[in-house]
C-alpha positions in Angstrom: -18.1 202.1 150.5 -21.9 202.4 150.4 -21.9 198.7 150.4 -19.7 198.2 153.5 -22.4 200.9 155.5 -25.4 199.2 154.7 -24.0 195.7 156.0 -21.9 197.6 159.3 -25.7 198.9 160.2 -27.6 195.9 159.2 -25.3 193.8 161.7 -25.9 196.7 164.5 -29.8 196.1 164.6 -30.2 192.8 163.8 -27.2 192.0 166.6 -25.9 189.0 165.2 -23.5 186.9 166.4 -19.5 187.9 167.2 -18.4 186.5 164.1 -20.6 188.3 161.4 -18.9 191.3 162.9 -16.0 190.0 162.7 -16.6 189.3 158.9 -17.5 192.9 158.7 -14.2 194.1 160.4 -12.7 192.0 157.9 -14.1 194.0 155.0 -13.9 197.6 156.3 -10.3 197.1 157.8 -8.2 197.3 154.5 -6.7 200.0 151.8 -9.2 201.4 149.5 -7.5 199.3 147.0 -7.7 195.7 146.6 -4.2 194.4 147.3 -2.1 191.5 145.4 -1.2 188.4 147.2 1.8 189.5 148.7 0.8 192.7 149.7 -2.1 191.1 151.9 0.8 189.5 153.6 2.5 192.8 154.6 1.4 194.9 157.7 -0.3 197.8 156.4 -4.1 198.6 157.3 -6.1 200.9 156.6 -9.2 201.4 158.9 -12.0 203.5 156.6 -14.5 204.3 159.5 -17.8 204.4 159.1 -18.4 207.9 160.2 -16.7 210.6 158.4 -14.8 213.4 159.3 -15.9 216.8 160.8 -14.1 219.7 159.6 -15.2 222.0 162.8 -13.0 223.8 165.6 -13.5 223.3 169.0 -15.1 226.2 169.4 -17.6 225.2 167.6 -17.9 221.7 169.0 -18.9 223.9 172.1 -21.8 225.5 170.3 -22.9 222.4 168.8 -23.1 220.4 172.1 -24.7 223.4 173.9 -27.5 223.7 171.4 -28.2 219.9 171.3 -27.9 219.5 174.6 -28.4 222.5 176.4 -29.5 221.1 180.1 -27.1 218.1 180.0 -25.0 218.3 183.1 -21.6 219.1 181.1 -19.3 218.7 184.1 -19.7 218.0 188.2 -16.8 218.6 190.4 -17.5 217.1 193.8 -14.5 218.5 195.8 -15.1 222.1 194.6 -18.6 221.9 197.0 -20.0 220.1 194.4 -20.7 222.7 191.3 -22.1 221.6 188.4 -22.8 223.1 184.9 -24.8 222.3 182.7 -23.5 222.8 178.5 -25.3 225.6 177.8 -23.9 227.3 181.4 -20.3 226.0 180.0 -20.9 228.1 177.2 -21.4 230.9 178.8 -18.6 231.0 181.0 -16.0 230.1 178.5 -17.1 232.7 176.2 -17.1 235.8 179.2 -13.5 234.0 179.9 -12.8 234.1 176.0 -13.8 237.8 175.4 -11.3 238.6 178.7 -8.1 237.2 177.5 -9.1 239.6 174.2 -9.8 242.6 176.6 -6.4 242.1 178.2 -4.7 242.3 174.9 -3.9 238.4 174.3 -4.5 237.9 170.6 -5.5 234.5 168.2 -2.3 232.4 168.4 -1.0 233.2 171.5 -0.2 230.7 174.1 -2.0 230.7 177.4 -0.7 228.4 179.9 -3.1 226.8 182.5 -1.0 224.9 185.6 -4.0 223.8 188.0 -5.5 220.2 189.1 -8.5 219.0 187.8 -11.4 221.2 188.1 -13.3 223.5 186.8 -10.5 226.5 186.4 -8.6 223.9 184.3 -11.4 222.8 182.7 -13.2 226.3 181.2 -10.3 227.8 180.8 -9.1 225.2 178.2 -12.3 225.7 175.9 -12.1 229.6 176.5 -8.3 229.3 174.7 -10.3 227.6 172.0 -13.0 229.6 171.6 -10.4 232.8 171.6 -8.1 231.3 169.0 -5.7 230.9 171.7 -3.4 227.8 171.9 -3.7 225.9 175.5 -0.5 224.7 177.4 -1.0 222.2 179.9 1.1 222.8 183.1 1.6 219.7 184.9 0.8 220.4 188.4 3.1 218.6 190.1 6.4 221.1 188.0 8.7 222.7 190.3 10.4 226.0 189.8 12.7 224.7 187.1 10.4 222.6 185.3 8.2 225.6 185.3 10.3 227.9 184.2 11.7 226.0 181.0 7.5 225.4 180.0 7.0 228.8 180.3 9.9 229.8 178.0 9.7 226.7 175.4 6.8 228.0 174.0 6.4 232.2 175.1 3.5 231.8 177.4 1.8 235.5 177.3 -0.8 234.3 180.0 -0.8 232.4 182.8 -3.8 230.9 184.3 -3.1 228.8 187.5 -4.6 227.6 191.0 -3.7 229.1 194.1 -1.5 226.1 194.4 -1.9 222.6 194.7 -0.3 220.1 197.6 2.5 222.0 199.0 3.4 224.3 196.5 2.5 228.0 196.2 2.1 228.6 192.5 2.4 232.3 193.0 5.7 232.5 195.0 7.2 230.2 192.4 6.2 232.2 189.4 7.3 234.9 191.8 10.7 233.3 192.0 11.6 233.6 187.8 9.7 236.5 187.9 10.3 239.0 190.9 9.1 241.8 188.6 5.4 240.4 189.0 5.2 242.2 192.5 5.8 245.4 191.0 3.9 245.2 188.5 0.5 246.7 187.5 -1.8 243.4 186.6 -1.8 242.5 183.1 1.9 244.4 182.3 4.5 242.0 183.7 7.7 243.0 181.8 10.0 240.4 183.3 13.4 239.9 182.0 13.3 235.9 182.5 10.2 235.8 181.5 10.1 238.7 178.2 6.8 236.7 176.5 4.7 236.5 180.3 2.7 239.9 180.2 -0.1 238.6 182.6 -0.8 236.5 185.6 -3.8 235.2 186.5 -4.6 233.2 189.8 -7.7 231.4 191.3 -7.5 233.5 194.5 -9.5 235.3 197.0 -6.5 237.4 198.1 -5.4 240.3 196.6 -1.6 239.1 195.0 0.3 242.0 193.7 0.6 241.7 190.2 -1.4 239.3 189.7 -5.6 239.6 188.7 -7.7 237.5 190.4 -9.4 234.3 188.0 -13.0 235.2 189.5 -12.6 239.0 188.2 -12.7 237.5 184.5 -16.6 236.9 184.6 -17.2 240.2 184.9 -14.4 242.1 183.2 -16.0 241.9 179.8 -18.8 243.8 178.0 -22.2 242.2 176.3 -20.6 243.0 173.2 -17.4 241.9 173.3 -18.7 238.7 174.9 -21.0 238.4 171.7 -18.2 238.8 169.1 -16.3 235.4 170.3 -18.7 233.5 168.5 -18.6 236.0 165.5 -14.7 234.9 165.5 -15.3 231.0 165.2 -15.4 231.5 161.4 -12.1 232.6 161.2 -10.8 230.2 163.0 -9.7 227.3 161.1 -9.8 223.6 161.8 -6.5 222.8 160.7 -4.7 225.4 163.0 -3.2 224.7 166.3 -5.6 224.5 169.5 -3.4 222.5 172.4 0.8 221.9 173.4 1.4 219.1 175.3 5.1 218.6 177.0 6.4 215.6 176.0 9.7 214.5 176.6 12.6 212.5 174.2 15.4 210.5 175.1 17.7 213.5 175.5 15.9 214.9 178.3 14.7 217.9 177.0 10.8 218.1 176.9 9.2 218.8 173.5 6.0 220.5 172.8 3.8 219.3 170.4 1.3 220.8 169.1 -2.5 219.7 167.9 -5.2 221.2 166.0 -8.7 221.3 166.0 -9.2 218.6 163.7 -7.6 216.1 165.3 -9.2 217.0 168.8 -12.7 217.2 167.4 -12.7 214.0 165.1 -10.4 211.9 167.7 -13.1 212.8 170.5 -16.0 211.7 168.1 -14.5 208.7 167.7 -13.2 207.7 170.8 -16.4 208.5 172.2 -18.0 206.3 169.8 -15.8 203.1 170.8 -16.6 204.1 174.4 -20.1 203.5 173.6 -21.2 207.7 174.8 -23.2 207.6 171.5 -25.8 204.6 172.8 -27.3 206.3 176.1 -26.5 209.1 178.3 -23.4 208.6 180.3 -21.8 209.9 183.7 -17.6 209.3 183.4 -15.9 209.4 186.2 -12.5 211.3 185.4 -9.7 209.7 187.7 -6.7 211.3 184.9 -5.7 214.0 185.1 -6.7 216.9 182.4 -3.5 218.1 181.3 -2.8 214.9 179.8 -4.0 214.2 176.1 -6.1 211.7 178.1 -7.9 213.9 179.8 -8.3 216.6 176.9 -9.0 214.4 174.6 -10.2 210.9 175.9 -12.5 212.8 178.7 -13.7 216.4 177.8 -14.1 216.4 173.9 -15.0 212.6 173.8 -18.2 214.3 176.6 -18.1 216.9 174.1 -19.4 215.2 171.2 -22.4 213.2 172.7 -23.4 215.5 175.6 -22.1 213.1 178.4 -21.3 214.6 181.8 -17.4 214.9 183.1 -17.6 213.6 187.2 -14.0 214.4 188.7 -14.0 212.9 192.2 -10.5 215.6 193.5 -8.1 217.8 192.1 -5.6 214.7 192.1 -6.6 211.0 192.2 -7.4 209.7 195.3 -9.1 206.0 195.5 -11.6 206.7 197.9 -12.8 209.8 196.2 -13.1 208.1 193.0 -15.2 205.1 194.6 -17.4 207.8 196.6 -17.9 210.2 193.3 -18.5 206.8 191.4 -21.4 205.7 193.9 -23.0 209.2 194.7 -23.3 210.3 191.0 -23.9 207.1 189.9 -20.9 207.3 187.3 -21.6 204.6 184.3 -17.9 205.1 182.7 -14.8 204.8 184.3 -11.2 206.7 183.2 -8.3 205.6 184.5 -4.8 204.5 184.0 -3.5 200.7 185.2 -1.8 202.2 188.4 -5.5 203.7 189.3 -7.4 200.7 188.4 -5.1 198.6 191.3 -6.0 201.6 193.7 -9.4 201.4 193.2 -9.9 197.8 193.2 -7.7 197.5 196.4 -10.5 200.3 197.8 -13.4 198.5 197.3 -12.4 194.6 197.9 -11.8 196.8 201.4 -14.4 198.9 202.0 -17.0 195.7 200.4 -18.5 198.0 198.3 -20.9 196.8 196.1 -21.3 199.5 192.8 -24.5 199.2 190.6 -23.7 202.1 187.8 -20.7 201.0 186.3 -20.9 199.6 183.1 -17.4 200.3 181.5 -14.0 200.6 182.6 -12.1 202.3 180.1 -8.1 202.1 181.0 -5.0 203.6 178.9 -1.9 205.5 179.7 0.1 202.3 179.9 -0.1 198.3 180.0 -2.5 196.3 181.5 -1.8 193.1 183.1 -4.7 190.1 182.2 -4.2 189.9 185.8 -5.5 193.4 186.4 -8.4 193.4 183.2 -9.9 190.6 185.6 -9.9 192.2 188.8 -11.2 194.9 187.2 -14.4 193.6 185.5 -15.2 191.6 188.5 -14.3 193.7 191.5 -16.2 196.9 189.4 -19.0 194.8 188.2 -19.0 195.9 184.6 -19.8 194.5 181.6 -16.8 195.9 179.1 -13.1 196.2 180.2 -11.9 199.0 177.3 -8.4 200.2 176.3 -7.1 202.6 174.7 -3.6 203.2 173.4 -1.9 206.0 171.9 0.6 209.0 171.9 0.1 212.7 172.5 1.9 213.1 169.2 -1.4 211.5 168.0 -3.7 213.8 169.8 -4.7 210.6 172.1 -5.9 207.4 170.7 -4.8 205.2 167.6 -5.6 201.9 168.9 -9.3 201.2 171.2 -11.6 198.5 172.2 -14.1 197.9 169.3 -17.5 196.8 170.6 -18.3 193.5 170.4 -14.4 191.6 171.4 -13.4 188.4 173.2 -11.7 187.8 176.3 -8.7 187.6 174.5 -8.3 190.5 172.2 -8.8 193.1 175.4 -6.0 190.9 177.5 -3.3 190.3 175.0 -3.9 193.5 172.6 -4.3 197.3 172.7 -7.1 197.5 170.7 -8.5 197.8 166.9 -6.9 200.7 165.0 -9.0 203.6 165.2 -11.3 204.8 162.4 -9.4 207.0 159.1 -5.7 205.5 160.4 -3.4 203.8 158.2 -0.9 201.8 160.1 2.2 200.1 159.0 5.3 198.4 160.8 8.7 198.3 159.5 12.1 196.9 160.4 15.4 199.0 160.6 15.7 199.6 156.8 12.1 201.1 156.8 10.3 198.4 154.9 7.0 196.8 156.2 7.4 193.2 157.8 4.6 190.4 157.5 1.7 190.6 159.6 2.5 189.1 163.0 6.4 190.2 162.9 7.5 192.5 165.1 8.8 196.1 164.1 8.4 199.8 164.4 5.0 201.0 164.4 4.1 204.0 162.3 1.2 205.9 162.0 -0.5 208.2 159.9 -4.2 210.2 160.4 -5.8 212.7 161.2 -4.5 213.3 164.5 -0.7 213.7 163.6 0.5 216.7 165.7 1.5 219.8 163.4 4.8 219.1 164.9 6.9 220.1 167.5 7.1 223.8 168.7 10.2 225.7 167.5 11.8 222.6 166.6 11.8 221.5 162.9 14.7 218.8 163.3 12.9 216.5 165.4 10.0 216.9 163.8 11.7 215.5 161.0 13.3 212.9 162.8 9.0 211.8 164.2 7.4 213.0 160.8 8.3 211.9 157.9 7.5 214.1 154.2 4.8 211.3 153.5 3.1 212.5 157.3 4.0 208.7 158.6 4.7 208.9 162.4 7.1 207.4 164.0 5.9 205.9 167.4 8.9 204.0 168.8 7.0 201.6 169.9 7.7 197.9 168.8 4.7 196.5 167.5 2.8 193.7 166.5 0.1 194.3 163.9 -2.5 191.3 163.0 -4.2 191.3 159.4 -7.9 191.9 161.3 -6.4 195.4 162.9 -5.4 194.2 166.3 -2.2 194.6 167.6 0.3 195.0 170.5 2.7 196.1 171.7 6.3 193.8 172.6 8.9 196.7 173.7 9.6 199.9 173.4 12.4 201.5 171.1 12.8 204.7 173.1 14.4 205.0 176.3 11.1 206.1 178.0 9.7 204.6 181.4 6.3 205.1 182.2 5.3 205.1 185.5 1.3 205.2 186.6 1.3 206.7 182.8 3.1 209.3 183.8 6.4 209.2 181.0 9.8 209.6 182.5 12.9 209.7 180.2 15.7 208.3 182.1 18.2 210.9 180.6 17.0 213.6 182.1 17.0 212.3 185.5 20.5 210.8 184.9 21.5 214.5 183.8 19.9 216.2 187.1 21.1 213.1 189.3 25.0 213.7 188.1 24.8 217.4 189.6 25.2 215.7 193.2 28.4 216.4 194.5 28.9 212.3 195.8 27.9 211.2 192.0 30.6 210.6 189.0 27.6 209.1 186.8 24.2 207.9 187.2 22.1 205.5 184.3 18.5 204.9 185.2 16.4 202.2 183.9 12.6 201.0 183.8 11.6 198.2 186.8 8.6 196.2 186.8 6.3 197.5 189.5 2.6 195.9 190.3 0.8 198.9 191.5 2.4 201.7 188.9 3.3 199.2 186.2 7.3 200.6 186.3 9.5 202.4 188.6 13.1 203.9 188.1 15.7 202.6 189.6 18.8 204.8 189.4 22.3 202.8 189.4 25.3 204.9 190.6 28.7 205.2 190.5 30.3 207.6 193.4 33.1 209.7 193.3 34.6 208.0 196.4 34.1 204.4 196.0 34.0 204.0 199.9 31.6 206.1 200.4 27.5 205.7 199.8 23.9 207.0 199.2 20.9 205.7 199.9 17.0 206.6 198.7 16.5 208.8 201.4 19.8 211.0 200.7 18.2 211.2 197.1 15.0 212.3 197.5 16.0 215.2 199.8 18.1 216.4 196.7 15.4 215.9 193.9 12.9 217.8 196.4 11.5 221.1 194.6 13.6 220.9 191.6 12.5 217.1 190.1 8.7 216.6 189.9 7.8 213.6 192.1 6.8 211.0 189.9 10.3 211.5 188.5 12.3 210.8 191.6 14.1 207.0 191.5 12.3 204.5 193.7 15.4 202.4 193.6 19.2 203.3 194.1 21.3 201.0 193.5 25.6 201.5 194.0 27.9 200.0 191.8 31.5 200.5 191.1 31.8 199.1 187.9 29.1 199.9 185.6 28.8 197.3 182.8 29.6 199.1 179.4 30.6 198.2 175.8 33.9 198.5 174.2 32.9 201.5 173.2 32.0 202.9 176.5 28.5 202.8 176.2 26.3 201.3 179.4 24.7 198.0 178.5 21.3 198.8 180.4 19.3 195.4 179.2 22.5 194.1 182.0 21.3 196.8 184.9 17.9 195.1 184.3 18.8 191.4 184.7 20.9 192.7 187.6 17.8 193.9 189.1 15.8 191.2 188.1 18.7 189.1 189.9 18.0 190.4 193.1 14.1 189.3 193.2 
């Protein structure tokens, strides 16, 4: 191992040529024990790394990064009238906003919710949970009443932190909807019977909302002291416990929450930040994703984290223009965004004729990339890396990512090199590992594995297996060098703009329409967003019909947006097995059909 360091930084300062790295990928990318012949052949890697594991909590991540770089602009949010902190302000803040959730009786392990856009609310408010040994839930701001409601229970909230709204929705009046105790209530003491966990509400107002205490009012609620024993606390809170839920959803509709722990958010942002290249000068990232996501936890503020970069985020949701303005006047060197944002912002400045001079890389995840679109992007940009990423929130972010030094090639037709301390394997049906180059299930196993899902130990089970290997769902490619892509998915899962959509639970809220006896969904190539649904029908009166309009008045306030079909489509006679079951590969030549 010594060995394999010496030569990885030898080849660093020297620079040699693409293929003495690729000599040295070679050597580090491979079990810790020399295989036989035929396993070579199988696909297994293991990536050793060449940095080792931290065993630190985000808390004290937070420390760290304020100490070593205490005047670093942490985080600049243009829309907010431009405020900016620097780390050692961050601190500060997160740690009055830590010592407050203790004053208001919230305790380690408890869950606080945080439903807001990008910005700073969102932003301190997630490392406050941390520092407090408080588990963060990230709302999606887009969640109607409904979608609300079921987060809020899935996993006992006890705090909620949230915007005064965002868009058209008032996030007060809706929690005020499933809980119309709040307006009776005296701040901090909601007793709701829908909501028994909720026991306070906290909003980013200027008024005065009954119930509710005002986000502002934190800052000062605390004492010197109490403010001074958060960091007393980090010691007892360990690495390995849980820090983050994400929502995800399965194919049955019902979203899952799975949760992540400190290790994997520390180590996976040290070394995503590393294959970003944050490590090799001081960097501005312009944050187009939003911060709910594992991309923006993990890929944005604890990859900034770790090497004292500063967060840029243009507006509370992504809007081109913003981005390209944020990019320009704060002179942004890295870019975050998914595909669907890249085709925005490229469209924006071919447009405008823009010419940017910052940007040096373009870092895109959350779903596929055309070669088409890597192209547009390195030119249109003018930067010298196009960088992807791929992964799963059950990872806690990234398992696959640009490495440094790649050709033209390996970014267009791959996801990436497998991410330092993974193993990775892909199997067929019957669980054994196929030859490298064959196609299969990927699996996963590291340091980023979720603890599991919250309150549900089957389907756990059913993800992690007793020897930790994760299943992704993904069908997978793996090349002996630690590239690979992927060739389909195995779940039922669309992903739209990366933003997932799981086809049964729109199918189950579409069927509540009075005109529909049954409604399948599927996944449709789009250019801009990557995929769109496209809902096929079957009414209860053949003679009758619906159109996209009729449906999107129906899905309004109870289906979040992204989640709303694009495309309906009428048919009388679904095609189906013998066994009843809808043959949805036909739906999608049908489509295809009509282009």
């Amino acid at each position: 191992m010594a060995l394999r360091l010496v030569w990885h930084h030898q080849y660093q300062r020297a620079g040699w040529a693409r293929q003495a790295f690729k000599i040295l990928q070679s050597i580090r990318t491979q079990s810790t024990v020399t295989p036989g012949t035929h396993e070579k052949r199988q696909s297994y890697i293991h990536h050793i790394g060449s940095k080792p594991l931290v065993h630190r909590n985000v808390g004290q991540h937070l420390r760290l990064a304020a100490d070593r770089f205490p005047n670093n602009e942490a985080i600049v949010s243009c829309y907010e009238a431009g405020a900016r902190l620097t780390y050692a302000a961050v601190l500060d803040k997160v740690d009055r906003l830590a010592a407050s959730f203790h004053q208001l009786g919230l305790r380690q392990g408890d869950r606080v919710g945080i439903w807001a856009p990008n910005g700073m609310l969102f932003y301190l408010t997630n490392l406050a949970t941390a520092r407090a040994g408080m588990i963060s839930v990230g709302i999606n701001p887009a969640y109607q009443v409904p979608e609300l409601e079921f987060a809020l229970k899935k996993v006992g909230i006890r705090a909620l932190v949230a915007a005064e709204g965002y868009r058209q929705q008032n996030y007060y009046g809706m929690v005020s909807h499933i809980a119309p105790e709040l307006a009776s209530s005296k701040p901090g003491e909601l007793k709701s019977k829908s909501l028994p966990n909720l026991s306070t509400v906290i909003i980013d107002s200027q008024k005065t909302l009954p119930g509710a205490i005002k986000f502002s009012e934190l800052y000062e609620l605390p004492s010197e002291q109490s403010i001074s024993k958060i960091e007393r606390i980090q010691a007892k809170i360990t690495p390995d416990s849980g820090v983050n839920l994400q929502f995800t959803s399965g194919t049955t509709g019902a979203p899952k929450a799975a949760l992540m722990s400190h290790f994997g958010f520390v180590n996976n942002g040290i070394h995503i930040g590393n294959r970003n290249e944050l490590d090799r000068s001081e960097h501005r990232l312009c944050v187009q994703v939003p911060l709910f996501h594992a991309f923006g936890m993990v890929i944005a503020i604890m990859a900034a984290l770790s090497y004292g970069s500063t967060l840029v985020l243009p507006t509370a949701g992504f809007k081109a223009a913003d981005s390209l303005a944020a990019i320009v006047r704060e002179r942004c060197s890295i870019i975050l965004g998914t595909p669907t944002m890249y085709v925005d912002l490229v469209r924006r400045i071919v447009e405008s004729g823009a010419v940017l001079e910052t940007p040096e890389i373009a870092v895109t995840g959350g779903a596929t990339c055309s070669p088409k679109l890597f192209a547009d992007i390195k030119h249109t940009l003018g930067v010298r890396k196009v960088k992807t990423v791929f992964g799963m929130t059950e990872t806690t972010a990234v398992i696959f990512q640009a490495l440094f030094d790649e050709s033209p090639e390996d970014v267009q037709q791959t996801v990436g090199h497998i991410t330092d301390h993974y193993e990775a394997k892909v199997i067929d049906q019957e669980g054994h590992i196929v030859p490298f180059g064959t196609a299969g299930e990927l699996c996963v196993r590291g340091y980023g594995t979720m603890l599991g899902y919250w309150d549900d130990e089957k389907k756990t089970k059913d993800t992690i297996g007793a020897d930790r290997w994760l299943r992704t769902g993904d069908q997978f490619v793996l090349r002996e060098d630690g590239y690979g892509k992927i060739v389909g998915r195995l779940k039922d899962v669309v992903i739209r703009g990366g933003e997932n959509i799981y086809p049964k639970e729109v199918e189950d809220f579409l069927n509540t329409y009075p005109k529909i006896l049954e409604a399948h969904c599927i996944g449709v190539p789009d250019e801009r967003t990557g995929e769109e649904l496209c809902a096929y029908v079957r009414l209860k009166d053949s003679s009758d019909t619906i159109d996209r309009a009729e449906i999107n008045r129906y899905c309004d306030g109870k289906l979040a947006y992204y989640k709303v079909p694009k495309y309906v489509r009428i048919l009388n006679d679904l095609p189906k097995t013998t066994s009843g079951k809808v043959q949805k590969f036909k739906l999608a030549q049908l489509f295809a059909s009509e282009r």
